[in-house]
MIMIPA-27971 format. One record per residue: residue number from 0; residue in three letters; x, y, z of N, C-alpha, C in turn. Coordinates in nm, 2 decimals, decimal comma. Example, Ala and Ser with C-alpha at 12.3 -4.5 7.8 and 13.67 -1.06 7.14 Angstrom:
<nufi><num>0</num><residuo>ALA</residuo><n_u>1,32</n_u><n_v>-0,57</n_v><n_w>0,78</n_w><ca_u>1,23</ca_u><ca_v>-0,45</ca_v><ca_w>0,78</ca_w><c_u>1,32</c_u><c_v>-0,33</c_v><c_w>0,78</c_w></nufi>
<nufi><num>1</num><residuo>SER</residuo><n_u>1,28</n_u><n_v>-0,22</n_v><n_w>0,71</n_w><ca_u>1,37</ca_u><ca_v>-0,11</ca_v><ca_w>0,71</ca_w><c_u>1,29</c_u><c_v>0,00</c_v><c_w>0,79</c_w></nufi>
***
This chain:
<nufi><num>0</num><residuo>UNK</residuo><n_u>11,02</n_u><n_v>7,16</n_v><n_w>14,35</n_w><ca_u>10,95</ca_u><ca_v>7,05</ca_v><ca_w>14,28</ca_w><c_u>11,03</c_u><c_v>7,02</c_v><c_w>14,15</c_w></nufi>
<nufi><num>1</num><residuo>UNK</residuo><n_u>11,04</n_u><n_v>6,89</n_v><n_w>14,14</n_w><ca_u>11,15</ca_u><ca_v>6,88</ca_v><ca_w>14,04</ca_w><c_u>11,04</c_u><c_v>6,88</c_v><c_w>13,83</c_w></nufi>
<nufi><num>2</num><residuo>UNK</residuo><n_u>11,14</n_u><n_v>6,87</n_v><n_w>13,79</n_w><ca_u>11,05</ca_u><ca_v>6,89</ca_v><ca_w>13,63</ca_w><c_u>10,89</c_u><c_v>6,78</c_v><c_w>13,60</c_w></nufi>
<nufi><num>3</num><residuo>UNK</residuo><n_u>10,95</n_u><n_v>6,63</n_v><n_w>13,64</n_w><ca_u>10,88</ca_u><ca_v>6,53</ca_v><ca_w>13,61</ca_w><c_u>10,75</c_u><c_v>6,57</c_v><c_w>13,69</c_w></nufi>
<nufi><num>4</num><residuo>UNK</residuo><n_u>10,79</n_u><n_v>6,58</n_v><n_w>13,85</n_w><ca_u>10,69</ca_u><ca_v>6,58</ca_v><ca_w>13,94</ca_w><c_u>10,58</c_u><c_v>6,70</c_v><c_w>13,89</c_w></nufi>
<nufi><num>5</num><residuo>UNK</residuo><n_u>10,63</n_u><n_v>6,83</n_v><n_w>13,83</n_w><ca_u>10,56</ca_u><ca_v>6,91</ca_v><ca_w>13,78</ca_w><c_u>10,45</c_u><c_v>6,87</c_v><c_w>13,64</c_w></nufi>
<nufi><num>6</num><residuo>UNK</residuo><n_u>10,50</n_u><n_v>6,81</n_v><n_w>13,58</n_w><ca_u>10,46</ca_u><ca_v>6,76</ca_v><ca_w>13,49</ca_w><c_u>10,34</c_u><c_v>6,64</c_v><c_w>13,55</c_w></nufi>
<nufi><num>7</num><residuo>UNK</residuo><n_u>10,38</n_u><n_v>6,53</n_v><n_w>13,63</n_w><ca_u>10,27</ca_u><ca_v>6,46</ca_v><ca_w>13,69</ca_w><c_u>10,16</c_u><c_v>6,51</c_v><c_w>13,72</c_w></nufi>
<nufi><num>8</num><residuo>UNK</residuo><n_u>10,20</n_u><n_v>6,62</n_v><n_w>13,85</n_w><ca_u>10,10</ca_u><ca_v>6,69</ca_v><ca_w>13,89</ca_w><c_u>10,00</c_u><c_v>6,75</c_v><c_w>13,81</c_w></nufi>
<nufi><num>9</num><residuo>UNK</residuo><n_u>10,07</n_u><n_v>6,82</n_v><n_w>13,75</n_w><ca_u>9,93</ca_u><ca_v>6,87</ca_v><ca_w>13,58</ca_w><c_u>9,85</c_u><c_v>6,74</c_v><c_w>13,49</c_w></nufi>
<nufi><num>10</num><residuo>UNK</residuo><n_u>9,94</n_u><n_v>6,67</n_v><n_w>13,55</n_w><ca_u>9,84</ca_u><ca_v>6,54</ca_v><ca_w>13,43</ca_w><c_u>9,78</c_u><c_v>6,49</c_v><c_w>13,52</c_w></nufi>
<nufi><num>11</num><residuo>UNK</residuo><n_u>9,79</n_u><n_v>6,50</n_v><n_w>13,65</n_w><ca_u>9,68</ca_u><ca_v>6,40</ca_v><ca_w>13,73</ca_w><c_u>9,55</c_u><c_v>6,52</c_v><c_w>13,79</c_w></nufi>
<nufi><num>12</num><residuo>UNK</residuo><n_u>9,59</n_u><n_v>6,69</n_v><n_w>13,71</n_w><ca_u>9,49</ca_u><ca_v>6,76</ca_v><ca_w>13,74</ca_w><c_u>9,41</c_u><c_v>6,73</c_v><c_w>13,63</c_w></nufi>
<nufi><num>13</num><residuo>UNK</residuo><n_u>9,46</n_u><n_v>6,72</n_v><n_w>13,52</n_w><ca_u>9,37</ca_u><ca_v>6,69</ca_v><ca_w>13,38</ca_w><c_u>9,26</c_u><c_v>6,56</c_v><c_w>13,37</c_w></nufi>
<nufi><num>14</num><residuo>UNK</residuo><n_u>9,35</n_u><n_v>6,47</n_v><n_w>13,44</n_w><ca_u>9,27</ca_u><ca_v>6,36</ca_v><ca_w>13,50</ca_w><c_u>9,15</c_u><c_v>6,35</c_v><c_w>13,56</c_w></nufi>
<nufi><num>15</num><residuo>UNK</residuo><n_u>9,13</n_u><n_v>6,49</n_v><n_w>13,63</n_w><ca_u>9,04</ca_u><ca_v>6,46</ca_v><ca_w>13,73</ca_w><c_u>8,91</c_u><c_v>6,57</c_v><c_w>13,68</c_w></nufi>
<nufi><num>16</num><residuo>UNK</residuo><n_u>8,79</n_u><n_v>6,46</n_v><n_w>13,62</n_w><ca_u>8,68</ca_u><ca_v>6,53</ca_v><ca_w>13,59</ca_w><c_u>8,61</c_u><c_v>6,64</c_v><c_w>13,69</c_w></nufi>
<nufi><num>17</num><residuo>UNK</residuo><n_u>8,65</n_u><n_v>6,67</n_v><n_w>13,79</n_w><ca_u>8,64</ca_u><ca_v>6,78</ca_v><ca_w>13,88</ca_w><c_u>8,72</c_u><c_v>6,89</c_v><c_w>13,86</c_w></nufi>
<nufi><num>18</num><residuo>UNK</residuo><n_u>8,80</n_u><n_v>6,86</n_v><n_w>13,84</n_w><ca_u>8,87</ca_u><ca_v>7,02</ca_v><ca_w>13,77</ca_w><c_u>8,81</c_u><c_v>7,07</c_v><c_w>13,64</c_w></nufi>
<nufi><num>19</num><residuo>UNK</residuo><n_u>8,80</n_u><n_v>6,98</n_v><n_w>13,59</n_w><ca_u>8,73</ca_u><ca_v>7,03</ca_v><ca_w>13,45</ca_w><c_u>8,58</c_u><c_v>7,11</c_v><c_w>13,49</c_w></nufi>
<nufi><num>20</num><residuo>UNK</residuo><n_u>8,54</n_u><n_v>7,01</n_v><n_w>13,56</n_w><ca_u>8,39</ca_u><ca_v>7,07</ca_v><ca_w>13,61</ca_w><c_u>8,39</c_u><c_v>7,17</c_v><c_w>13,65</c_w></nufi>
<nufi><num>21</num><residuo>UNK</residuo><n_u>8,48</n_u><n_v>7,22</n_v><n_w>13,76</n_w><ca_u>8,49</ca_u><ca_v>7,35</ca_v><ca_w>13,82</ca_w><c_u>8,53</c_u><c_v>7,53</c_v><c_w>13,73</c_w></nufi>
<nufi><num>22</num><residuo>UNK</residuo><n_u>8,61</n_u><n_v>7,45</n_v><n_w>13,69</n_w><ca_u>8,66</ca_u><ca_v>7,50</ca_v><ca_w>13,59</ca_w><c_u>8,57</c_u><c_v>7,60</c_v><c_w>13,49</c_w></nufi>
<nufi><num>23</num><residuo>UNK</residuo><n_u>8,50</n_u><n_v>7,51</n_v><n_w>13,46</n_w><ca_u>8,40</ca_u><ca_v>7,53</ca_v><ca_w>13,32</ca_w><c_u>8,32</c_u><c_v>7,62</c_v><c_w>13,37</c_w></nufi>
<nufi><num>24</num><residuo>UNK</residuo><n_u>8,26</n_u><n_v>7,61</n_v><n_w>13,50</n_w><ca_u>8,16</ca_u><ca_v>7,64</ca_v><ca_w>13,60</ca_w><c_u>8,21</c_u><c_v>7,79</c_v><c_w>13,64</c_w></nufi>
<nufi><num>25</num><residuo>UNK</residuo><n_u>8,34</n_u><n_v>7,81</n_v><n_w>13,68</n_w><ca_u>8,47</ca_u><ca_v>7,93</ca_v><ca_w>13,70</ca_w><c_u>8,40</c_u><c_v>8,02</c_v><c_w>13,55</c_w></nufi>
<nufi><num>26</num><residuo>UNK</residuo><n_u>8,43</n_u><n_v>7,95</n_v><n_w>13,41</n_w><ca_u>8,44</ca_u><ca_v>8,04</ca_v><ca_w>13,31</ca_w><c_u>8,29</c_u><c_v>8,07</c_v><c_w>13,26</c_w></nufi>
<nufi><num>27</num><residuo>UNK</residuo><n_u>8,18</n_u><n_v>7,96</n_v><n_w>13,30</n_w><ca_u>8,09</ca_u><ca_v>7,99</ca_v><ca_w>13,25</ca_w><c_u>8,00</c_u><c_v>8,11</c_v><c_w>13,34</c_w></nufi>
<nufi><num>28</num><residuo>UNK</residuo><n_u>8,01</n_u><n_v>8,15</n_v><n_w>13,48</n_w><ca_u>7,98</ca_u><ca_v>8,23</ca_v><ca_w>13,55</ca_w><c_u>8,05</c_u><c_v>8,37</c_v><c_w>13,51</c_w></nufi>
<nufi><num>29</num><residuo>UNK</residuo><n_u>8,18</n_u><n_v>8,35</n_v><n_w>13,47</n_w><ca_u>8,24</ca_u><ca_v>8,52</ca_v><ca_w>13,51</ca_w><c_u>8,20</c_u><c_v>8,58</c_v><c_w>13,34</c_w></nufi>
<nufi><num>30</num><residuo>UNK</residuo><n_u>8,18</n_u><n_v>8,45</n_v><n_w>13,24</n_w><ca_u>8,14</ca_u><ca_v>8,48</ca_v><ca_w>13,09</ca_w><c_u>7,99</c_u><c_v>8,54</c_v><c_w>13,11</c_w></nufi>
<nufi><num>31</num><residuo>UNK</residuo><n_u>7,90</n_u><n_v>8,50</n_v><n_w>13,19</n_w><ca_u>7,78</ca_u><ca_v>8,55</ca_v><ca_w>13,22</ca_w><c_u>7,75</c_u><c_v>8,66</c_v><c_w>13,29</c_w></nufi>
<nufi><num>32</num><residuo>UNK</residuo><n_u>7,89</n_u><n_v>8,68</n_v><n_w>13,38</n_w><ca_u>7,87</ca_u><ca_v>8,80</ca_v><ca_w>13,47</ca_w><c_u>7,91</c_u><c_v>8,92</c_v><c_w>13,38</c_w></nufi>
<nufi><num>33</num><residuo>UNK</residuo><n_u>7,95</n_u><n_v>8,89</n_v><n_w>13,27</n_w><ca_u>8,05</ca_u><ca_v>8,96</ca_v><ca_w>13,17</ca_w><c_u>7,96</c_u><c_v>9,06</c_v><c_w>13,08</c_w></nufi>
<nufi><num>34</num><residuo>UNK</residuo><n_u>7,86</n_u><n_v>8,94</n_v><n_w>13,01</n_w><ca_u>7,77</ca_u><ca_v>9,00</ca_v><ca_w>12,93</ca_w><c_u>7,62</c_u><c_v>9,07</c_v><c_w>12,98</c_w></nufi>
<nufi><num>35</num><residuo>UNK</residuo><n_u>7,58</n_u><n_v>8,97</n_v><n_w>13,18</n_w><ca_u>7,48</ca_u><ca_v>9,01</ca_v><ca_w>13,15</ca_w><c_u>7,49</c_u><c_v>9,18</c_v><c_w>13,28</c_w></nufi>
<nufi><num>36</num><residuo>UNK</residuo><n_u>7,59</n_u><n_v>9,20</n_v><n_w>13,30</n_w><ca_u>7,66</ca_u><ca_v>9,37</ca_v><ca_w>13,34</ca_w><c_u>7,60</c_u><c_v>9,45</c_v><c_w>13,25</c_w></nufi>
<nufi><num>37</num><residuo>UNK</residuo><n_u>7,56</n_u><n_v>9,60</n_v><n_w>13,35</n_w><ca_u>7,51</ca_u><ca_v>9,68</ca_v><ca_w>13,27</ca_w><c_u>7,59</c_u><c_v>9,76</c_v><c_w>13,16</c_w></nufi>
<nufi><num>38</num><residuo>UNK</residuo><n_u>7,52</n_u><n_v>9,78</n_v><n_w>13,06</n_w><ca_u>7,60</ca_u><ca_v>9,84</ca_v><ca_w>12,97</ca_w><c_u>7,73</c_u><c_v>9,93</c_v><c_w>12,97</c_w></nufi>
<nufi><num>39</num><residuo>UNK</residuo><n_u>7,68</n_u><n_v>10,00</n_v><n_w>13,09</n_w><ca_u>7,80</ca_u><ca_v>10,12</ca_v><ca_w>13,13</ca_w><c_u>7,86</c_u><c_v>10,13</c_v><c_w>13,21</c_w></nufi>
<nufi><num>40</num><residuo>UNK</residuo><n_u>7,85</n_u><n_v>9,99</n_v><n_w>13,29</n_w><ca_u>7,95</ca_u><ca_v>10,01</ca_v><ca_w>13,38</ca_w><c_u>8,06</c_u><c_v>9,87</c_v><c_w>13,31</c_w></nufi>
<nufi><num>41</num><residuo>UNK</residuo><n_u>8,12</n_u><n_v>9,96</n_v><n_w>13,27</n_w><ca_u>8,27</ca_u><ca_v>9,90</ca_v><ca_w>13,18</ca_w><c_u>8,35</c_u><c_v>9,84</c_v><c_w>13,29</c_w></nufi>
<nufi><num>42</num><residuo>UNK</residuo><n_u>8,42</n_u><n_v>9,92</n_v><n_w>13,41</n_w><ca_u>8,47</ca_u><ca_v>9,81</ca_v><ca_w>13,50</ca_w><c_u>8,42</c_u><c_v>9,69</c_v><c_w>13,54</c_w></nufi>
<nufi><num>43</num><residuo>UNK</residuo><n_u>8,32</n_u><n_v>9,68</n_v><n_w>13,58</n_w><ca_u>8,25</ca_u><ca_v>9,56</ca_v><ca_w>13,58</ca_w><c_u>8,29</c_u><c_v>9,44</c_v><c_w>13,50</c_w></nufi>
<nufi><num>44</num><residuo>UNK</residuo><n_u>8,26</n_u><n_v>9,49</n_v><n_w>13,38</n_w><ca_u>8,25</ca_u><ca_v>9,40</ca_v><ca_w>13,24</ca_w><c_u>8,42</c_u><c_v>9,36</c_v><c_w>13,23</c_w></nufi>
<nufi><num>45</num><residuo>UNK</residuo><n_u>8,52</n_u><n_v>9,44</n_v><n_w>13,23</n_w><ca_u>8,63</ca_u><ca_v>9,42</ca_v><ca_w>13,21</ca_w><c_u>8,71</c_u><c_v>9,36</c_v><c_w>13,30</c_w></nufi>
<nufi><num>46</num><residuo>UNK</residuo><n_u>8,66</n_u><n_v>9,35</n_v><n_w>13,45</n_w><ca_u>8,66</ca_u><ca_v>9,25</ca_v><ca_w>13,55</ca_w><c_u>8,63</c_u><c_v>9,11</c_v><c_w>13,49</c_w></nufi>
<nufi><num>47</num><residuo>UNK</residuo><n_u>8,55</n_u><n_v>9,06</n_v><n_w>13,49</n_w><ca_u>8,52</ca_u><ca_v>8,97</ca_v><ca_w>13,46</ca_w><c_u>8,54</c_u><c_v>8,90</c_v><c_w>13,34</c_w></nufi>
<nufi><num>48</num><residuo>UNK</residuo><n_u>8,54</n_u><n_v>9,02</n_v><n_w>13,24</n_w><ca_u>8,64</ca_u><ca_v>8,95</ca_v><ca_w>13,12</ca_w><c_u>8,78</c_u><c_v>8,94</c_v><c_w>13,15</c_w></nufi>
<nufi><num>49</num><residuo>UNK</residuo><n_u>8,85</n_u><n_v>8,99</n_v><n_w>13,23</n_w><ca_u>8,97</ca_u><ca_v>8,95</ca_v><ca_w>13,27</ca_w><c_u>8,99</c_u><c_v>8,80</c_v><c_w>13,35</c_w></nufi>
<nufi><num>50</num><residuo>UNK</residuo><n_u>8,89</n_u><n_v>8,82</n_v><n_w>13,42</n_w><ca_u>8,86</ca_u><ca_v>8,65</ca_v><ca_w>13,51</ca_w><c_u>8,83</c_u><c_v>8,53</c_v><c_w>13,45</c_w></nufi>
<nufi><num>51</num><residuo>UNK</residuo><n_u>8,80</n_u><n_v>8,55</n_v><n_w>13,31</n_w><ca_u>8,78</ca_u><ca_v>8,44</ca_v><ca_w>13,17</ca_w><c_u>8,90</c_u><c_v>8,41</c_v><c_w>13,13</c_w></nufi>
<nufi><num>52</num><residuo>UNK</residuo><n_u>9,02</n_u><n_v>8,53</n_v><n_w>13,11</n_w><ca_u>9,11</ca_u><ca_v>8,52</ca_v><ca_w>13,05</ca_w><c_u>9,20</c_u><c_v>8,47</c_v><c_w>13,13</c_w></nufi>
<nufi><num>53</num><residuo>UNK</residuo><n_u>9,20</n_u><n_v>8,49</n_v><n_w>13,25</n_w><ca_u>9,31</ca_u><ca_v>8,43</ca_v><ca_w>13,39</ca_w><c_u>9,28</c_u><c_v>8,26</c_v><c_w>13,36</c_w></nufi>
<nufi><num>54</num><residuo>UNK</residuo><n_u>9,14</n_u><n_v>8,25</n_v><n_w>13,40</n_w><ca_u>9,09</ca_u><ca_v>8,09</ca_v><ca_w>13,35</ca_w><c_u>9,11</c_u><c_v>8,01</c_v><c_w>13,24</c_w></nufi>
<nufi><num>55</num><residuo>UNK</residuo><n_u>9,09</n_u><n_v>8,08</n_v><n_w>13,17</n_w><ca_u>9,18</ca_u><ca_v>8,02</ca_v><ca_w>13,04</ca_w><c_u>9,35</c_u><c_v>8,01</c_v><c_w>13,01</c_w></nufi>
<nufi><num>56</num><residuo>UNK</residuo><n_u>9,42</n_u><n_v>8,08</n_v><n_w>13,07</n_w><ca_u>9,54</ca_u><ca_v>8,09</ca_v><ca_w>13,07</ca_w><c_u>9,60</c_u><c_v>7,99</c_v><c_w>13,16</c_w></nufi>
<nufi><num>57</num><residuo>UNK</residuo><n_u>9,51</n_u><n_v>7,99</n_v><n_w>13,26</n_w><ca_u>9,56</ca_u><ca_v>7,87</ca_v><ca_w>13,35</ca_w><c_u>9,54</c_u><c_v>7,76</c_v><c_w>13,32</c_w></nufi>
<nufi><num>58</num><residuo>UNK</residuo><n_u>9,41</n_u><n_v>7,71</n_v><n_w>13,27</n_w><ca_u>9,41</ca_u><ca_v>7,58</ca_v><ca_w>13,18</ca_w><c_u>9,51</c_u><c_v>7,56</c_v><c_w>13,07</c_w></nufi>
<nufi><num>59</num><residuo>UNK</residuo><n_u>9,50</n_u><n_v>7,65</n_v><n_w>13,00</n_w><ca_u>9,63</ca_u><ca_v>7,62</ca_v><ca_w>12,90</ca_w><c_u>9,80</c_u><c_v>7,59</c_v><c_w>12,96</c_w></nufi>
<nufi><num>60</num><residuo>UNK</residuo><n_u>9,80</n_u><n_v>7,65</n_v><n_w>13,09</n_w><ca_u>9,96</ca_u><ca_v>7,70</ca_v><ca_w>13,15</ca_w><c_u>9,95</c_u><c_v>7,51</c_v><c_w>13,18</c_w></nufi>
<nufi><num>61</num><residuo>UNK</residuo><n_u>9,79</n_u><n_v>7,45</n_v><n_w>13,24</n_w><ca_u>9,83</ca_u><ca_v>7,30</ca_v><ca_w>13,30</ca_w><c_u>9,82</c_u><c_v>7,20</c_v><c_w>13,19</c_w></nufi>
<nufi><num>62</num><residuo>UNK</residuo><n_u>9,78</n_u><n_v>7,24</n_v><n_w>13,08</n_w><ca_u>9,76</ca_u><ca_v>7,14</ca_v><ca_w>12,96</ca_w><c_u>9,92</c_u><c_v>7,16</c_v><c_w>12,87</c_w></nufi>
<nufi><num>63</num><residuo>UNK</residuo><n_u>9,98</n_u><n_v>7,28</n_v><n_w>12,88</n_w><ca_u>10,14</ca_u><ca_v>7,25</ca_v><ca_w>12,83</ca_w><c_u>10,22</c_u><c_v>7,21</c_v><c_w>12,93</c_w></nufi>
<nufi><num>64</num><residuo>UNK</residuo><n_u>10,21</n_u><n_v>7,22</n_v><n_w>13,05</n_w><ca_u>10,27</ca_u><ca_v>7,15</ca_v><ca_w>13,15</ca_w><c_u>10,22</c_u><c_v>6,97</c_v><c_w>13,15</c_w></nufi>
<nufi><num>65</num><residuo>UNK</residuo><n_u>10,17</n_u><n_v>6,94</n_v><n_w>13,11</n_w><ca_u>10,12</ca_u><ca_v>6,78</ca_v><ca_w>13,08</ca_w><c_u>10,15</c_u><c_v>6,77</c_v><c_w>12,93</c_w></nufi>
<nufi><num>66</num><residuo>UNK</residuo><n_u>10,18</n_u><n_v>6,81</n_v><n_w>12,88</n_w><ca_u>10,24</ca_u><ca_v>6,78</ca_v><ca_w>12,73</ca_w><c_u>10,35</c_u><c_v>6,80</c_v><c_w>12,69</c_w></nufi>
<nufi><num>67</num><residuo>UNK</residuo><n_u>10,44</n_u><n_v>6,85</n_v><n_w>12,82</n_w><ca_u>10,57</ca_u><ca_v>6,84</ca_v><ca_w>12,87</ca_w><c_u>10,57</c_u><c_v>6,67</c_v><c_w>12,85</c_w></nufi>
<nufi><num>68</num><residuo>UNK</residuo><n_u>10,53</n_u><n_v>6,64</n_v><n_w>12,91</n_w><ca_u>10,54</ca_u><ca_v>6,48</ca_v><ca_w>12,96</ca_w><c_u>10,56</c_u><c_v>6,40</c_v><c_w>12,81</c_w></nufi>
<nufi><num>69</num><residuo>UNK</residuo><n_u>10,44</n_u><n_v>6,40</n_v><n_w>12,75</n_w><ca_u>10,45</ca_u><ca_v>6,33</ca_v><ca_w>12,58</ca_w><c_u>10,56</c_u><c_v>6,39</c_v><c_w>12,51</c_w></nufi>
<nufi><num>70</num><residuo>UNK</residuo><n_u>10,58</n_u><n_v>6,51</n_v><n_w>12,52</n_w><ca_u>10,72</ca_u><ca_v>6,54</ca_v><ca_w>12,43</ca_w><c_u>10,86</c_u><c_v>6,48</c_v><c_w>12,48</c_w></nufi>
<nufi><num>71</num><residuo>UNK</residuo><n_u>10,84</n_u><n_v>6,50</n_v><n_w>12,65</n_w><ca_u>10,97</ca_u><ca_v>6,46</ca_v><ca_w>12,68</ca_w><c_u>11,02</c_u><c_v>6,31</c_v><c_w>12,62</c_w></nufi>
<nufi><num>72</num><residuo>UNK</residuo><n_u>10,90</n_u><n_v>6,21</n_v><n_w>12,67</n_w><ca_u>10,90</ca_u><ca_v>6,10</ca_v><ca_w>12,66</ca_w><c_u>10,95</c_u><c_v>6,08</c_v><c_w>12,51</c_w></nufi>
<nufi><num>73</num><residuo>UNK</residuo><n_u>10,95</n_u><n_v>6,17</n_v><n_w>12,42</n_w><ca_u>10,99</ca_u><ca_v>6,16</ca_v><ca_w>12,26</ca_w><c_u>11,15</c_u><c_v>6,19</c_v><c_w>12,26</c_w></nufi>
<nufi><num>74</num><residuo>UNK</residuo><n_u>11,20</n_u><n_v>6,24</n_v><n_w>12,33</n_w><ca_u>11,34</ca_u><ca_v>6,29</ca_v><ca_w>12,33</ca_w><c_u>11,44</c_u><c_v>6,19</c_v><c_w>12,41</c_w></nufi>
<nufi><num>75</num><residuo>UNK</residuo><n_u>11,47</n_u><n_v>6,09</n_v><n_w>12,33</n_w><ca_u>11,55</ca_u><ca_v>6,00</ca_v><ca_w>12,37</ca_w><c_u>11,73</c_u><c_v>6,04</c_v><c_w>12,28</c_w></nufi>
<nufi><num>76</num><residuo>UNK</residuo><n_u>11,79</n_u><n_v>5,96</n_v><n_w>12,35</n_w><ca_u>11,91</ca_u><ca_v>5,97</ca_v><ca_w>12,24</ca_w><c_u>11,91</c_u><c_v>5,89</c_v><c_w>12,11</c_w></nufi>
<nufi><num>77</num><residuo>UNK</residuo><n_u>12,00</n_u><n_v>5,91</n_v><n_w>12,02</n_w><ca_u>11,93</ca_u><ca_v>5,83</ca_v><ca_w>11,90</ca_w><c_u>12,01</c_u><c_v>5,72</c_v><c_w>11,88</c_w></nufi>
<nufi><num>78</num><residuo>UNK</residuo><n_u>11,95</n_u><n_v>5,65</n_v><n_w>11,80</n_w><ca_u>11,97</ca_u><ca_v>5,53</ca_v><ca_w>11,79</ca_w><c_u>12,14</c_u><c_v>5,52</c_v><c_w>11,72</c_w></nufi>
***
């Protein structure tokens, strides 16, 4: 997959109020499964706080891959 097309692809996921949706829905379940885990069972809790953090990382990994796009488009030769 070449640079641009990667870059498309991430902007036309950000695009799409469905991924956001899901998404949120992704972080707001494993954030719930996170705190409302029993006290002592730490694996549990640490599962799920890891599955927040995967979610989040991935949102971020497609929102700098789409901001690839505005920077590039800034990097012309100069005048």
């Amino acid at each position: 997959m070449k640079p641009e097309e990667r870059i498309a692809a991430a902007q036309a996921l950000l695009d799409m109020p469905l991924f956001h949706l899901l998404m949120g829905e992704l972080e707001t379940a494993a954030v719930n499964a996170c705190v409302n885990a029993r006290h002592t069972d730490h694996e549990t809790r640490a599962a799920f706080a890891a599955e927040v953090r995967a979610i989040r990382n991935f949102k971020g990994k497609i929102k700098f891959l789409a901001e690839e796009q505005s920077s590039a488009c800034g990097k012309g030769a100069p005048a």
